[in-house]
C-alpha positions, 0 to 999 in steps of 0.5 A, spaced: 847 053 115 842 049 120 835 049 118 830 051 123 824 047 123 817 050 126 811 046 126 804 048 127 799 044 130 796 041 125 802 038 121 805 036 129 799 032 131 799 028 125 806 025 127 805 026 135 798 021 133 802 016 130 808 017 134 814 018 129 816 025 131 822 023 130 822 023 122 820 030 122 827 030 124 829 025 119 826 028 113 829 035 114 837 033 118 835 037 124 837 036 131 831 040 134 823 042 132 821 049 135 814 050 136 810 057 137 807 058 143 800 058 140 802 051 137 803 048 145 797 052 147 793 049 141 795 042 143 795 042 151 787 042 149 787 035 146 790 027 149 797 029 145 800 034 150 803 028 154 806 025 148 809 032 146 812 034 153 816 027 153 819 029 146 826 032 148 827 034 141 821 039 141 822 047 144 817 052 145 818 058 142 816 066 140 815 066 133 814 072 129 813 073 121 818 079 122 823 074 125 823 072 117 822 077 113 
């Protein structure tokens, strides 16, 4: 099974802000982390988009609770 991990914005930042992304990664043995669009528009408003959009691990994606039930 492949685990997908979404984040949201408050949990991205913090590791974007200390610039370990890649234990998100670590932590849960996934090759990539997907994001809601919601999520890049959020952090496109603060300093943090730069280091968020040279991050090749991190994909934009449509996100919705039906996906998951």
């Amino acid at each position: 099974m492949t685990l997908i991990i979404i984040c949201d914005t408050d949990f991205l930042s913090s590791f974007l802000k200390i610039e370990r992304l890649e234990l998100v990664r670590d932590l849960f043995k996934a090759k990539n982390i997907y994001i809601p669009v919601a999520v890049l528009s959020e952090v496109a408003k603060t300093n943090l988009i730069t280091a968020l959009l040279d991050k090749e691990c991190v994909f934009v994606n449509y996100v919705c609770d039906a996906d998951f039930i």
